[in-house]
C-alpha positions, -999 to +999 in steps of 0.1 A: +057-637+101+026-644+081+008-616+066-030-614+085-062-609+066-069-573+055-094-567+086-082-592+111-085-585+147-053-578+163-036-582+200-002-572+208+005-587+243+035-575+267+047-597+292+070-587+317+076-570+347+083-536+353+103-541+387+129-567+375+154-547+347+151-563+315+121-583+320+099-551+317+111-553+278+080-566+265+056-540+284+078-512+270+076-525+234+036-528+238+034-487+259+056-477+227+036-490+202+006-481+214+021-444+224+032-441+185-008-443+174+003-461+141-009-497+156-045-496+150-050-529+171-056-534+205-026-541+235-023-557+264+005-559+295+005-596+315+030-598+343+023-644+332+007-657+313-028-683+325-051-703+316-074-672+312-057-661+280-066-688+262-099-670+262-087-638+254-067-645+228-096-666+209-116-631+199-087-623+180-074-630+143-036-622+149-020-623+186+015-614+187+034-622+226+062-600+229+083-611+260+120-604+275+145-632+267+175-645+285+200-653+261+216-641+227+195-632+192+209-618+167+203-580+162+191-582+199+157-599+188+136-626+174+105-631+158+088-660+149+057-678+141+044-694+180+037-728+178+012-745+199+023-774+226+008-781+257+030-778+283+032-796+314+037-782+348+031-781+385+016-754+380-012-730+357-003-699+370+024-694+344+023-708+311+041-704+279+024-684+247+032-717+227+003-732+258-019-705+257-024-711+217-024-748+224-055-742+248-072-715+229-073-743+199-080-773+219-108-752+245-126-729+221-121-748+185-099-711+173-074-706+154-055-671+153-022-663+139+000-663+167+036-645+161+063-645+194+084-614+193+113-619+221+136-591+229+172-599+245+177-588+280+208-585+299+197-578+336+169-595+353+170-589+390+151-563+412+154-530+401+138-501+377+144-500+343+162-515+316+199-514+309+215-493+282+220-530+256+183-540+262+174-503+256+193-511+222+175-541+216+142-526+219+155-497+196+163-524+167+127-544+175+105-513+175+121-503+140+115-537+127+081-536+136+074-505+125+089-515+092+065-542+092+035-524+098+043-501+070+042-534+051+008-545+063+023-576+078+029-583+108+005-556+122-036-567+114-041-535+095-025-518+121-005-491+100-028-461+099 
């Protein structure tokens, strides 16, 4: 990831969904974050993503998604500079974080820094709470983030 300006304006953005297993991964990472008080930016939860958060994301400097993901990463996790693409569906009620930046750009003429951290899930069907190897992955993102922050990069001067 790209390290912000000294006094940027940050979001950290969980999607997810607490009532599916390992798709409430991304809310969990945001609640521990923000429980831990060393992230000094401002966190969100978004069961999708719309067309809305183009808007919100354009008062900010940094924006960094963080979002279950079906498949393998290695260590459990990934994260990655989002690009922007418009992408085309049948529908605006879900849209991708690479979308959302495309819109925020193309709408309102901004241009944060916009990082995508995806955590590997395992289980996605109905059901509370996450199994024990996405429990693991979250372990082995939180520390990388928090490793980060202590490094003033991923984090907007988050590390207090």
């Amino acid at each position: 990831m790209n390290e912000p300006s000294p006094r940027a304006k940050c979001l950290l953005l969980g999607i997810g969904n607490s009532g599916r297993q390992d798709d409430a991964l991304g809310w969990a990472f945001v609640d521990a974050v923000a429980a831990s008080g060393a992230f000094a930016g401002e966190t969100g939860l978004r069961y999708q993503l719309q067309v809305e958060d183009a808007e919100l994301i354009s008062h900010y400097d940094h924006v960094i998604f963080v979002d279950a993901f079906q498949g393998e990463l290695p260590g459990g996790f990934s994260c990655k500079t989002c690009p922007k693409a418009m992408d085309v569906s049948f529908s605006t009620h879900e849209l991708a974080p690479e979308t959302v930046r495309y819109l925020c750009e193309e709408l309102y003429d901004k241009h944060p820094q916009v990082d995508l951290l995806l955590i590997q899930g395992r289980r996605f069907e109905l059901g509370l709470g996450l199994t024990e190897p996405a429990q693991q992955n979250l372990a082995n993102a939180q520390a990388f983030f928090s490793a980060m922050s202590g490094n003033n990069a991923p984090a907007c001067d988050a590390a207090r």
